[in-house]
N, C-alpha and C positions, 0 to 999 in steps of 0.2 A: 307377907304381902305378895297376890301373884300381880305375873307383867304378863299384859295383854302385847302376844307378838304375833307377828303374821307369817304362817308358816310360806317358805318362798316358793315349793315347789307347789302348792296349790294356788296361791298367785300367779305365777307365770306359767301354769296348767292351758289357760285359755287366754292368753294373750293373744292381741289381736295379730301379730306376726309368724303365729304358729299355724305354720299348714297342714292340711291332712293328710293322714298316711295313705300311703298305694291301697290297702284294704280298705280303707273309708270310702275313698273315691271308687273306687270298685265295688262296693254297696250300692252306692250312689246311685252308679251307673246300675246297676243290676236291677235296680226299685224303681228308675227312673218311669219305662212304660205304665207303669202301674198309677205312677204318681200323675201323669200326661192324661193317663184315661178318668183317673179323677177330675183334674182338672175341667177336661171336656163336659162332664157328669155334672160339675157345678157351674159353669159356664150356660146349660142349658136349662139348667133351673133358676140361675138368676134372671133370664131373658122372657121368664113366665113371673116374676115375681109382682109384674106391674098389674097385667092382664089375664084373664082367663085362658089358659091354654089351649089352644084351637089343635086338630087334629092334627096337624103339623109340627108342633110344638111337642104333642104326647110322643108322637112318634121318636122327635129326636132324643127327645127323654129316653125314653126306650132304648134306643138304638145305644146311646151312650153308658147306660148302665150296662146294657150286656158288654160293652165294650171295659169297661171299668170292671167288671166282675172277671171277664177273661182274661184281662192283664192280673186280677189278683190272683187267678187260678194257677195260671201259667208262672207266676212269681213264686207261688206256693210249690207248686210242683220242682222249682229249678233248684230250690232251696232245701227241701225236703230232705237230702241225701246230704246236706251239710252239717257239718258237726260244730257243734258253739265251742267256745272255752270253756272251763266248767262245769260243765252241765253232768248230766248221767248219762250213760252210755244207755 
């Protein structure tokens, strides 16, 4: 007969009183601009979702994707030179 048990340390892996480590939060922090210019990126395409986008509207699009793509570039870039756990050299 097997016993259905609950292993504990993947139970309490993600409780909700478990904080995140310095390295987490410092991802966080590192991805943040990146995530901010998404943000903006879809902030300006929901604001067009009702109405036909007037040239004022294409523009902000615009302006916010590139702003969105240079946070991911520049994200790209800062990381590029960092090495994962695991990984291959």
């Amino acid at each position: 007969m097997s016993h259905i048990v609950t292993v504990q340390d993947a139970v309490t892996a993600f409780a909700p009183w478990v904080e995140p480590t310095d390295a987490e939060l410092d991802a966080i922090e590192l991805e943040m601009p990146a995530v901010l210019a998404d943000v903006d990126l879809l902030d300006a395409l929901i604001i067009t979702l009702d109405r036909t986008p007037s040239e004022l509207d294409a523009r902000r699009i615009r302006r916010a994707r590139r702003r969105a793509l240079a946070a991911r570039v520049d994200l790209a870039n800062r990381t590029n030179g960092a090495s994962l756990p695991g990984g291959a050299a």
